[in-house]
C-alpha positions in Angstrom: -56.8 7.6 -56.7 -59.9 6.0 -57.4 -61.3 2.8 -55.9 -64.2 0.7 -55.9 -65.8 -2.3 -56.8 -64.0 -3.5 -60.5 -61.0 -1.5 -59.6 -57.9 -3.6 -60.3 -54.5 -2.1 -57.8 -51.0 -3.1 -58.2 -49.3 -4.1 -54.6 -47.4 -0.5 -54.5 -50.4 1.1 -54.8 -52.4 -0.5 -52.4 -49.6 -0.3 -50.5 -49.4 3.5 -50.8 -53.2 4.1 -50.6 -52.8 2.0 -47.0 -50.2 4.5 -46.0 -51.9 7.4 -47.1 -54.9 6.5 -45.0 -52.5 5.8 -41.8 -51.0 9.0 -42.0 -54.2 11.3 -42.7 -55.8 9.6 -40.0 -55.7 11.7 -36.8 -56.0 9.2 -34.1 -53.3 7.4 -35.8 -50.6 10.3 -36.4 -50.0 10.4 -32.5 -50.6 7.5 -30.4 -50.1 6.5 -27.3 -49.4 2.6 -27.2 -48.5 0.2 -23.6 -46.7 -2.9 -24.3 -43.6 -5.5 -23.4 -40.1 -5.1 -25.7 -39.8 -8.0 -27.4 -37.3 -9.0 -30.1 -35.3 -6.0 -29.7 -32.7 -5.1 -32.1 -30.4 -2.3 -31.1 -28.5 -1.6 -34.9 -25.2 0.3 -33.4 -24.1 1.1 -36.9 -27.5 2.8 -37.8 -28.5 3.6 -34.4 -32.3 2.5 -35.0 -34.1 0.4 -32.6 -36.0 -2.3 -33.8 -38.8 -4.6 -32.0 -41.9 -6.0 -31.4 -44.5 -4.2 -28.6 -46.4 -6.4 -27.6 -49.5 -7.6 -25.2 -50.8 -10.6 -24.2 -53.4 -10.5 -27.2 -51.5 -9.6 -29.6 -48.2 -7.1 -31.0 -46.6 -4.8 -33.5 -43.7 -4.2 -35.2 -42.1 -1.0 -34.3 -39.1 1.3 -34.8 -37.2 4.1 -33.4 -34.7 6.1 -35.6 -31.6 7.4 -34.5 -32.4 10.7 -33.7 -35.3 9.9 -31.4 -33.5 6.9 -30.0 -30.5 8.9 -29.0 -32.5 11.3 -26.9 -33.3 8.2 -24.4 -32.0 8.4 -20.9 -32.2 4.4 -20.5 -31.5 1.9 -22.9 -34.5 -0.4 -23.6 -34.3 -4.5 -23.2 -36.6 -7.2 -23.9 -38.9 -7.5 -21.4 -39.7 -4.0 -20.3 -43.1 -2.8 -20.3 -42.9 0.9 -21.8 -45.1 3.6 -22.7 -44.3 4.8 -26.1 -45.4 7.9 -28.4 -45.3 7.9 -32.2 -47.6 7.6 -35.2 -48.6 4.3 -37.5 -47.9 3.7 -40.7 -47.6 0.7 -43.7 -43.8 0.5 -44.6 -44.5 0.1 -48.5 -41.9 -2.4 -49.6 -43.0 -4.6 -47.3 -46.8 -3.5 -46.9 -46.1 -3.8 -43.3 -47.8 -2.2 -41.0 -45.3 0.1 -38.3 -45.1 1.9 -35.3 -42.7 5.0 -35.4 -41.9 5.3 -32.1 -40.7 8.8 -31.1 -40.7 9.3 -27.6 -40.6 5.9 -24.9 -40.3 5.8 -21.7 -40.5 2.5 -18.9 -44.0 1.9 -17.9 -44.7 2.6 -13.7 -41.6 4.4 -13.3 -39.8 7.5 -15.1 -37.0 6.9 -17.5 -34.7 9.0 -15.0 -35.1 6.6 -12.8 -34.8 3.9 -14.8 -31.5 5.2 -16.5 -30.6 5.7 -13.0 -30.9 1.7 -12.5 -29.7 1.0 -15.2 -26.5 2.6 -15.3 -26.0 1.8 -11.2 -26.3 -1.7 -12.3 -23.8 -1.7 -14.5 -21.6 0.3 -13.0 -21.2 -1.9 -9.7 -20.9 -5.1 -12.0 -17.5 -3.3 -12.9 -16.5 -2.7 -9.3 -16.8 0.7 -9.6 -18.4 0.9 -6.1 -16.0 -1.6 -4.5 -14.6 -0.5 -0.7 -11.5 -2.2 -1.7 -11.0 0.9 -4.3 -12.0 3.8 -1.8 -9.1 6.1 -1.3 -8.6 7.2 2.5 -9.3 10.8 3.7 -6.5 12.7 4.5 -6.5 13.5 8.1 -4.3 17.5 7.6 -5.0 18.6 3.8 -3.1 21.9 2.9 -5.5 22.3 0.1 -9.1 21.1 -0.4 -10.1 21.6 -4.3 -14.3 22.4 -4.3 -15.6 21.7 -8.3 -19.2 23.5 -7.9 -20.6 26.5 -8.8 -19.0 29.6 -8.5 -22.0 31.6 -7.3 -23.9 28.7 -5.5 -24.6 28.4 -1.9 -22.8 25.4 -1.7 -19.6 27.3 -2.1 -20.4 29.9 0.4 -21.1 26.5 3.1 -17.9 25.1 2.4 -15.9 28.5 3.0 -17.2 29.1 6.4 -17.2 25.3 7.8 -13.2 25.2 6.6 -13.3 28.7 7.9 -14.6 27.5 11.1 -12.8 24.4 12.1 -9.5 24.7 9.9 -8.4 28.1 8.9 -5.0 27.1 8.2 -6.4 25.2 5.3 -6.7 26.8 1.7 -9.7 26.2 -0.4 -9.2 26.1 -4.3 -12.5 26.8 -6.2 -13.1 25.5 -10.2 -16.0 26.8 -10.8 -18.5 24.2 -12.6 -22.2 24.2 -14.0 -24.0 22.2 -11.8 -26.9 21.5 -14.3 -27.6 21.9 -18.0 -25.9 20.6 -21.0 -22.4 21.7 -20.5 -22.3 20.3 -16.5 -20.9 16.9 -17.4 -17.9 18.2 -19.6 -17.3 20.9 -16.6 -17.5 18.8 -13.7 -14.8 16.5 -15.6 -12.9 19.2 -16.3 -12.8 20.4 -12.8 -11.7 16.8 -11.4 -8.9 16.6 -14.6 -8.2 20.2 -13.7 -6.8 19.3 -9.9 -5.5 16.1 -11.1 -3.1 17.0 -13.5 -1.8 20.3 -11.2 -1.3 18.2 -8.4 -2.8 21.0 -6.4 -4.8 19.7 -3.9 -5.1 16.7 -1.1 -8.6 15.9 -1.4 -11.6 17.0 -4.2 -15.4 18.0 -2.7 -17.7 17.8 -6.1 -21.3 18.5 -5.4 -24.4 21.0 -5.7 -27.2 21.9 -3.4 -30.5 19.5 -3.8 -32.4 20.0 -6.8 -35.6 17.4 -8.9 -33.7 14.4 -10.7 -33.3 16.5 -14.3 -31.5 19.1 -12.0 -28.8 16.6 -10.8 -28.9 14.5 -13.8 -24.9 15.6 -14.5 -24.0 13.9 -11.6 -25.5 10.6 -12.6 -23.0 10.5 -15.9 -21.4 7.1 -16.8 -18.1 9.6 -18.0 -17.8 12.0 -14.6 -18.3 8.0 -12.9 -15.4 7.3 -14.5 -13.1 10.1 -13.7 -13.9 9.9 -10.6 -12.9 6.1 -10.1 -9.5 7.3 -12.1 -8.8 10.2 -9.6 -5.7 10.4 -8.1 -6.9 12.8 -5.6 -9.9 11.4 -2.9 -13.2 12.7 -3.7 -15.8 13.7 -1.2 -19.3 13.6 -3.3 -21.8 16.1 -1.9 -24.9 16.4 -4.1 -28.1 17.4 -3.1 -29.7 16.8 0.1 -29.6 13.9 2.4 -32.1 11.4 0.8 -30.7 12.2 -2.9 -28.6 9.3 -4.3 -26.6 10.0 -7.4 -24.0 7.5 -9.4 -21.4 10.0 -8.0 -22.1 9.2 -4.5 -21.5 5.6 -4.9 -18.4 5.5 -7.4 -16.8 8.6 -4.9 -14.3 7.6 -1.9 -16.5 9.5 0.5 -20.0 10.5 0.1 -21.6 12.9 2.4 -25.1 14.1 2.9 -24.5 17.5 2.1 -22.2 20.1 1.4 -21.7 20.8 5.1 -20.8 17.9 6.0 -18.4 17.2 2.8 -16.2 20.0 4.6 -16.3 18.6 7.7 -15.1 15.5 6.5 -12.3 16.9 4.5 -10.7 19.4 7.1 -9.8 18.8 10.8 -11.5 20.5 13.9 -9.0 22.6 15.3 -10.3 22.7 18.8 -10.6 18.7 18.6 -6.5 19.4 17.3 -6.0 21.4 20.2 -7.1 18.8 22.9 -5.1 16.1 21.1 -2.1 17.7 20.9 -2.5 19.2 24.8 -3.2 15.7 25.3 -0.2 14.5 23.4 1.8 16.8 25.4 0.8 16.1 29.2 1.5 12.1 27.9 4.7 13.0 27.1 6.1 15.0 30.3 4.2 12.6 32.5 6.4 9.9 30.6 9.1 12.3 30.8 9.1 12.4 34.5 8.5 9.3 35.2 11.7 8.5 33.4 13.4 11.1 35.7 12.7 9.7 38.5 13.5 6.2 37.8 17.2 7.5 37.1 17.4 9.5 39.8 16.2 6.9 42.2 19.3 4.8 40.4 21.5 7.6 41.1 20.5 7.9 44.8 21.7 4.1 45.1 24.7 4.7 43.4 25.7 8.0 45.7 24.8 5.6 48.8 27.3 2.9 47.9 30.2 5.0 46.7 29.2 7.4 49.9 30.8 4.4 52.3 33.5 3.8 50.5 36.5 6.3 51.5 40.0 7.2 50.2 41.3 5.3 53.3 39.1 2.2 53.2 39.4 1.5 49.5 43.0 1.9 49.9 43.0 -0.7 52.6 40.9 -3.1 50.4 43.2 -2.6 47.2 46.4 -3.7 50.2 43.9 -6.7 51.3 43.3 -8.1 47.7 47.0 -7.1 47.3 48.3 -9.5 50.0 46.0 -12.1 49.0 47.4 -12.3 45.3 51.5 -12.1 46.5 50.4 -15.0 49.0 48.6 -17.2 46.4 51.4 -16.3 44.2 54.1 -17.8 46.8 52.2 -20.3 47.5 52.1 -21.5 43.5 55.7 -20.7 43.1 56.7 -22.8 46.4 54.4 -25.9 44.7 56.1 -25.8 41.5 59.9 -25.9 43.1 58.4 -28.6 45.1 57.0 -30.7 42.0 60.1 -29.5 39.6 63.1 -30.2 42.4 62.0 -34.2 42.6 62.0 -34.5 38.8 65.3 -32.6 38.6 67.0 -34.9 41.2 65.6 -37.9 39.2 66.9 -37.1 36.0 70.9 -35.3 37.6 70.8 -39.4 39.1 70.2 -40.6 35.6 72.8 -38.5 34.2 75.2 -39.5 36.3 74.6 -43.1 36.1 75.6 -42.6 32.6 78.9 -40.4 33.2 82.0 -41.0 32.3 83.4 -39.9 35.6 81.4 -42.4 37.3 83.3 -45.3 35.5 86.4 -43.3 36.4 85.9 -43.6 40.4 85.6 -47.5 39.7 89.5 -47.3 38.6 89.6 -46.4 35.0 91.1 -44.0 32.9 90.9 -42.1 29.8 93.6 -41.7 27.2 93.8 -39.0 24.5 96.0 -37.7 22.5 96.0 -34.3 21.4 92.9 -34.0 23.0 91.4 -36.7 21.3 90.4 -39.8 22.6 92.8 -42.9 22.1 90.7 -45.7 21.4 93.2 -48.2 19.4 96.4 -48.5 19.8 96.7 -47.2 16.2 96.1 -43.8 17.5 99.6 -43.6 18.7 102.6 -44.0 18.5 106.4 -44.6 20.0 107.7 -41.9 21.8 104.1 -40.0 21.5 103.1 -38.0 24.5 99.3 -38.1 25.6 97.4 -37.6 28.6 95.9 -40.4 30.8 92.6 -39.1 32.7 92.5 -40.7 36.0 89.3 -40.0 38.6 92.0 -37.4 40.7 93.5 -35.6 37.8 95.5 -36.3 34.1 98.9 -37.7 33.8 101.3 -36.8 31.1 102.8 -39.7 29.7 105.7 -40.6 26.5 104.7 -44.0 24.5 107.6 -46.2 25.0 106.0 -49.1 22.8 102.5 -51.0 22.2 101.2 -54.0 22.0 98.3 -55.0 19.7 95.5 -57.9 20.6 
């Protein structure tokens, strides 16, 4: 295209011309730009980032497509300084001028890290790291599932600490990477594997130490996750002592390494030993003690029962025997005594009101075939009756009667 003074350009082609320049231009085809986010857009149907990078002088619009954007370990916010990587150029429609961000990462510390924060953040604003979740050890596991690497040390220091202190114990590899792009899906798989079998008491995931790409599996938001979801405690044991992954804080147990991950999940035997030699002497010494406490009740017993013979219980039994007949003559003689004044009471009532009593005063009682005569319409001339007298009955014939 040809331009100078006179030459007359429609928008799109200045607009073009603009680009072309950008893009021929080698300091501007890869640039390396600091800045603040500002006015980020994060299109989750698209996957493109838009925003503003900006300084305290002044800023530019810039843009990171999908497939750059999904290569980020961290997720970008407004207000992070970041160092970003990409090439300028005049988006035409607009006659904008862009920054194609490629690469970005936060500015002072590496994106790792800052994923790291990120996601640790997040992940303890769910409760993900609460105690009040943390599943307790078991204190005699028959089996201890390991989800490492089949051919890694660590595997090798967990079989000869169980080996050591709990060889009753039996120790169920699934072999996992530890690193690379197929660790996350494994070390779920190992977890999901022991899970759904029911096979063991308590999990140990973990690897030996490694830089923060190397243990970068263990800092997944998913393998967080299934590790919260376990049935099963797990005992995380990555890397060395100083190394902090997600999987160490979301895990029911961490330990500082591998060692120590099996020393947590089995018993010592000699320390099982002691207790139950302990367990033991408490219990005769209790046993004993009860013994002799019967015994000593016993003794007592045999001493009481030792005075008392055939004879002189015999000669008690008579004693109390004697005692009982005499308080038993004693009652019977008081109740005559109370019951013979009432029955001479009521025989002198009962007589007062006797016919025989009115018969000693001089009269008599007539009846006629054994019946009373009490008019002398009960009988008749020349009928024979019976006169009652207080000495005996005379036999008498009705010569006549006389009415009142």
């Amino acid at each position: 295209m040809k331009t100078g003074i006179g030459s007359v350009l429609s928008v799109s082609q200045l607009n073009f011309y603009a680009r072309s320049v950008m893009e021929n231009d080698p300091v501007l085809s890869e640039v390396f730009v600091r800045g603040e986010i500002s006015n980020l857009k994060n299109q989750y149907r698209s996957g493109h980032i838009y925003f503003l990078l900006k300084d305290d002088m002044a800023s530019v619009s810039a843009v990171m497509f999908r497939g750059d954007a999904s290569r980020l370990k961290f997720v970008p916010e407004d207000g992070m300084q970041v160092i970003v990587i990409g090439r300028v150029s005049v988006y035409e429609e607009r006659g904008q001028f862009k920054l194609y961000v490629q690469q970005m990462q936060p500015d002072g510390i590496g994106e790792l890290a800052e994923a790291f924060r990120q996601l640790k953040e997040k992940l303890e604003k769910k409760g993900l790291f609460d105690d009040k979740f943390k599943k307790e050890i078991p204190k005699l596991p028959e089996n201890i599932g390991v989800v490492t690497s089949a051919s890694g040390a660590v595997r090798k220091d967990i079989e000869r600490v169980l080996s050591r202190r709990f060889p009753l114990v039996n120790m169920l590899l699934y072999p996992a990477s530890v690193q690379g792009e197929n660790a996350e899906a494994e070390l779920i798989a190992g977890l999901r594997y022991f899970n759904e079998n029911k096979n063991a008491d308590v999990i140990i995931i973990g690897r030996g130490g490694g830089s923060a790409e190397d243990l970068q599996a263990f800092n997944s938001e998913a393998l967080a996750y299934e590790i919260f979801e376990s049935k099963i405690p797990v005992i995380s044991a990555v890397g060395h002592a100083t190394d902090y992954t997600i999987c160490d804080f979301v895990a029911d147990k961490r330990a500082q390494t591998p060692t120590e991950a099996a020393e947590l999940a089995a018993p010592d035997k000699s320390e099982l030993i002691a207790y139950v030699k302990l367990l033991y002497s408490s219990m005769r010494t209790y046993a004993e003690r009860k013994i002799d406490d019967r015994q000593q009740k016993t003794d007592i017993l045999s001493d009481k029962l030792s005075g008392l013979t055939v004879e002189k219980r015999l000669e008690n039994s008579e004693q109390r025997l004697d005692g009982f007949v005499t308080r038993l003559e004693n009652a019977q003689k008081n109740f005559f005594s109370i019951h013979d004044k009432e029955f001479k009471r009521l025989i002198s009532e009962l007589n007062a009101l006797s016919p025989l009593m009115v018969l000693e005063r001089g009269y008599s009682i007539a009846s006629k075939n054994g019946k009373a005569v009490c008019s002398v319409y009960d009988v008749n001339e020349n009928d024979k009756i019976s006169v009652k007298i207080k000495d005996g009955v005379l036999i008498c014939t009705v010569d006549g009667k006389e009415v009142d």
